[in-house]
C-alpha positions in Angstrom: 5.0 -16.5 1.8 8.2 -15.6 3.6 7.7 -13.6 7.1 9.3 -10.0 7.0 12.9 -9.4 8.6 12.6 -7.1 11.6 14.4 -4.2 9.7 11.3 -4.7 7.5 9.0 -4.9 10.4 10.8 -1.4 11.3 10.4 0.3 8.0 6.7 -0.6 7.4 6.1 0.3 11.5 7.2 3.9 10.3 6.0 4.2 7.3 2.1 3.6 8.3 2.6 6.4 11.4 2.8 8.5 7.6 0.8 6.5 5.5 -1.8 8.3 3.1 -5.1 6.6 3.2 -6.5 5.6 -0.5 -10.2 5.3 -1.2 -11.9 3.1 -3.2 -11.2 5.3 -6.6 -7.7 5.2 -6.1 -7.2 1.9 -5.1 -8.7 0.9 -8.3 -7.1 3.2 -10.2 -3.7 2.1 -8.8 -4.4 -2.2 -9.2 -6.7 -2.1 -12.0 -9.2 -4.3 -9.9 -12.7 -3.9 -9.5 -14.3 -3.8 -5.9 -15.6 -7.2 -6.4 -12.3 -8.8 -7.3 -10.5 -6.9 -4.7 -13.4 -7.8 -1.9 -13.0 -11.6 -3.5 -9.3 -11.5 -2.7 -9.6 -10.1 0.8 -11.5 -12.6 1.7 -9.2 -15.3 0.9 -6.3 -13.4 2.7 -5.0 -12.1 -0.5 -5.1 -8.2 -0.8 -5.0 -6.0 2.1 -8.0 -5.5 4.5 -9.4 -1.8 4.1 -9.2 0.3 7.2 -12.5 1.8 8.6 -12.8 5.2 8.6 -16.1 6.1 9.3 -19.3 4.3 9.5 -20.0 4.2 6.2 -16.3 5.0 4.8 -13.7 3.0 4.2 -9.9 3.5 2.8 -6.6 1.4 2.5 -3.4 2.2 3.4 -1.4 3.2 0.8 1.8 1.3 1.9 -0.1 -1.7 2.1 -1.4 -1.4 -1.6 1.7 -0.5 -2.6 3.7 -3.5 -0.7 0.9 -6.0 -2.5 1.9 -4.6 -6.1 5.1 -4.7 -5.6 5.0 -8.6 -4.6 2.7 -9.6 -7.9 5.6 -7.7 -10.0 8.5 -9.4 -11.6 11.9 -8.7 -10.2 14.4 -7.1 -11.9 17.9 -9.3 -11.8 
């Protein structure tokens, strides 16, 4: 996996001062993953850590979904 350019850096530094917080629903919804798959992945570095919200409430950050679908998706040429 490459490491971000600092423009990159820049853009996703803004972007999460504005990012939307998904829950669970969504985030399914969105990568067509069960929780299982997705908590699977996490734990092998590979999907996005979910941000705590409360105690008992968790969410991701939308950018960060976003960023991980757009990686798995074939680029246009």
């Amino acid at each position: 996996m490459q490491h971000p350019r600092p423009e990159e850096l820049a853009r996703r530094q803004a972007q999460r001062a504005t990012d939307r917080i998904l829950r669970d629903a969504d985030v399914r919804e969105r990568t067509g993953l069960s929780r299982t798959t997705r908590w699977r992945l996490n734990r092998r570095g590979k999907f996005p850590a979910a941000v705590p919200l409360t105690e008992r409430a968790i969410g991701w950050r939308e950018s960060e979904i976003a960023a991980w679908i757009d990686a798995r998706s074939p680029k246009a040429e």
